[in-house]
PAFIKOL-35607 format. One line per field, with one value per residue (C-alpha): x, y, z; residue number from 1; residue in three letters. Coordinates in Angstrom, 1 decimal. Example, Ala and Ser with C-alpha at 12.3 -4.5 7.8 and 13.67 -1.06 7.14 Angstrom:
BEGIN
xx = 12.3 | 13.7
yy = -4.5 | -1.1
zz = 7.8 | 7.1
i = 1 | 2
aa = ALA | SER
This chain:
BEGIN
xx = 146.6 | 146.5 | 143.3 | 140.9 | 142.4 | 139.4 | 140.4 | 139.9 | 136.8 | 137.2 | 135.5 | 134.9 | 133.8 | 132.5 | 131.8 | 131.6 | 135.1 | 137.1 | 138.8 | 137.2 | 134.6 | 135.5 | 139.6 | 139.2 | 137.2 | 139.7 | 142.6 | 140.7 | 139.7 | 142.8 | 144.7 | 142.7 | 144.6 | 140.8 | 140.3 | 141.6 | 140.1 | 139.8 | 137.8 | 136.4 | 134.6 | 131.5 | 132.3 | 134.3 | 136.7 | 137.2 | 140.8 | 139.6 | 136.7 | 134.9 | 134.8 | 133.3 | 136.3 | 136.0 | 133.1 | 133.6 | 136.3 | 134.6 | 132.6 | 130.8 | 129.9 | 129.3 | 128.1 | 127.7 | 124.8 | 121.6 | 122.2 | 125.7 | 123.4 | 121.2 | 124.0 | 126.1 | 122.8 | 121.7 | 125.7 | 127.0 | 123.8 | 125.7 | 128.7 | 126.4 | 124.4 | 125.4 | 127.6 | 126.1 | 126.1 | 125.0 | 124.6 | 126.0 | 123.9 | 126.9 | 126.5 | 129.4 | 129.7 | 133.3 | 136.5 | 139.4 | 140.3 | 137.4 | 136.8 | 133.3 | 133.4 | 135.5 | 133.1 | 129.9 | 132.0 | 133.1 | 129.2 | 127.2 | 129.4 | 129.6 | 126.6 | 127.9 | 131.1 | 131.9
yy = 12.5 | 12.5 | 11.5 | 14.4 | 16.0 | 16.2 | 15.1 | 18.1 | 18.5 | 17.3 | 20.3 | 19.8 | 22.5 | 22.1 | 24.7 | 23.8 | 24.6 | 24.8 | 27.6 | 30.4 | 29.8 | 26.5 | 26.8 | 30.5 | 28.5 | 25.9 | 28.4 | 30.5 | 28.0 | 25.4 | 27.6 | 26.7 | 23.8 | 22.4 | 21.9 | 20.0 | 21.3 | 20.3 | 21.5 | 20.1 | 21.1 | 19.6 | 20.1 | 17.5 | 20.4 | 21.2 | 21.8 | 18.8 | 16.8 | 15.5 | 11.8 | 9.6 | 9.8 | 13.2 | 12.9 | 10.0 | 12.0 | 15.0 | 14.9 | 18.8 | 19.3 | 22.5 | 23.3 | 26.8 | 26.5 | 24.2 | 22.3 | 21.2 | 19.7 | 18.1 | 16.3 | 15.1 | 13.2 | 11.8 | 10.9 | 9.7 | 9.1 | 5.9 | 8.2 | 11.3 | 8.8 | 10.7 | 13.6 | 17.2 | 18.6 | 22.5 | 25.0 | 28.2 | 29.7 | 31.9 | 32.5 | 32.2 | 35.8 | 36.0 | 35.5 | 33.8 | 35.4 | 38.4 | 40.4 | 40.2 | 36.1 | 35.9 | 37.5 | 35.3 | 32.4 | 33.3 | 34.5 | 31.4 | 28.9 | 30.3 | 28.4 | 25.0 | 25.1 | 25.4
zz = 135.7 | 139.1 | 141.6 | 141.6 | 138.0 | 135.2 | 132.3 | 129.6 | 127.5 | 123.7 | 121.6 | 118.3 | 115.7 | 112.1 | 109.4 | 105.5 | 104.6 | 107.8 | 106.8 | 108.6 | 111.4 | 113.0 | 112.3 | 114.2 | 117.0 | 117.2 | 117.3 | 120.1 | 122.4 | 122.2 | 124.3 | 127.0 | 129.4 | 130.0 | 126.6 | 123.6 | 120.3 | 117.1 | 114.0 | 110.3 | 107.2 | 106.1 | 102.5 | 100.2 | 99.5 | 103.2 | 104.4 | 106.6 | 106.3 | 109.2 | 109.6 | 112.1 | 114.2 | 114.4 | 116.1 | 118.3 | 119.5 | 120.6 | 123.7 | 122.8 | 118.9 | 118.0 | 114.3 | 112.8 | 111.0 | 111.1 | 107.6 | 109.5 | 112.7 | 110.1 | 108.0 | 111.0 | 112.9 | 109.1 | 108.3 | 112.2 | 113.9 | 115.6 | 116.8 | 117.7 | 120.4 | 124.0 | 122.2 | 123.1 | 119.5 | 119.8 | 117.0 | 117.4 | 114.2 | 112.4 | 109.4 | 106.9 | 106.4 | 108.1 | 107.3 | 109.5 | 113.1 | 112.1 | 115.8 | 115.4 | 114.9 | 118.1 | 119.9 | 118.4 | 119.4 | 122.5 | 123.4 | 122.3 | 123.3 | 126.8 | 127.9 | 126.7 | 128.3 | 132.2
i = 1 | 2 | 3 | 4 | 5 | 6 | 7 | 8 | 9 | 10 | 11 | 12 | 13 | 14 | 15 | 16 | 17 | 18 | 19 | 20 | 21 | 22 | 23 | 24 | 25 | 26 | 27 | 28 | 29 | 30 | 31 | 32 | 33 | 34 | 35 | 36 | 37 | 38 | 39 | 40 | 41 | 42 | 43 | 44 | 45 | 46 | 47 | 48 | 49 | 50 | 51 | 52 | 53 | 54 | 55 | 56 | 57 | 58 | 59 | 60 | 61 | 62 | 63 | 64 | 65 | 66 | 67 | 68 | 69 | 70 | 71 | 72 | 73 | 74 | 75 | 76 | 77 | 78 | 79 | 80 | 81 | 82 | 83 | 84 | 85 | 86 | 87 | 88 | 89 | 90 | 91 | 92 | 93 | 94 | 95 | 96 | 97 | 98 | 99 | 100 | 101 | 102 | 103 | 104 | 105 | 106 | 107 | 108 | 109 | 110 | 111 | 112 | 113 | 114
aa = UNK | UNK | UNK | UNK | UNK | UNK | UNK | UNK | UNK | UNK | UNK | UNK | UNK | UNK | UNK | UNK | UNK | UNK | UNK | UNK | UNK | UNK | UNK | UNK | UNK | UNK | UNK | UNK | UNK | UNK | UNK | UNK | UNK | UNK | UNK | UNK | UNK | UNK | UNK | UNK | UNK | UNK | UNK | UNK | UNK | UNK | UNK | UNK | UNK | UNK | UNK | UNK | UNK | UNK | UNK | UNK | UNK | UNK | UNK | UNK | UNK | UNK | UNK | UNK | UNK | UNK | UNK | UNK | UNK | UNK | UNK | UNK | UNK | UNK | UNK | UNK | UNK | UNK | UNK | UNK | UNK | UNK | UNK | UNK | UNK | UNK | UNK | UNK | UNK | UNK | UNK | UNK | UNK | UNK | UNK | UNK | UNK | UNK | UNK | UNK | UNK | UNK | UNK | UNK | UNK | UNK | UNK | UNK | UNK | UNK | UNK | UNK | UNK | UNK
């Protein structure tokens, strides 16, 4: 990386099963060169389960739901210390890639990210 170059932002996004809200936010926002995404479940039967790596990793958290805020500080409070962790309150009424979850996603993340 050369003098002056920002390294990108590490965004991390967790839902219950990772199958619908935070795999269509990964998939949407990885595209983006100033950003490297990556996305878990909450849930033992999540296509992946987030582990404390997962969140040492990510430098922005963002959770769908307030029960997914509340179980990352009580499970990783160590690893959450200096994170941003933000809840985007969606609700898991959507399926994968749905047009109306791309546009909650890309509307109430838009403050977090510059």
């Amino acid at each position: 990386m050369e003098r002056g170059e920002h390294a990108p932002d590490t965004l991390l996004f967790i839902c219950s099963r990772n199958r619908d809200r935070s795999l269509t936010a990964e998939h949407l926002f990885s595209g983006q060169n100033r950003f490297l995404v990556r996305s878990a479940g909450t849930l033992d039967g999540a296509r992946i389960k987030v582990t404390s790596g997962h969140v040492r990793w990510g430098e922005i958290i963002f959770v769908m739901e307030s029960r997914h805020h509340e179980l990352l500080q009580s499970r990783f409070p160590t690893e959450l210390r200096g994170k941003q962790l933000v809840c985007l309150f969606v609700s898991d009424d959507f399926t994968y890639g749905e047009e109306e979850l791309i546009t909650l996603l890309q509307n109430r993340q838009a403050a977090h990210i510059h």
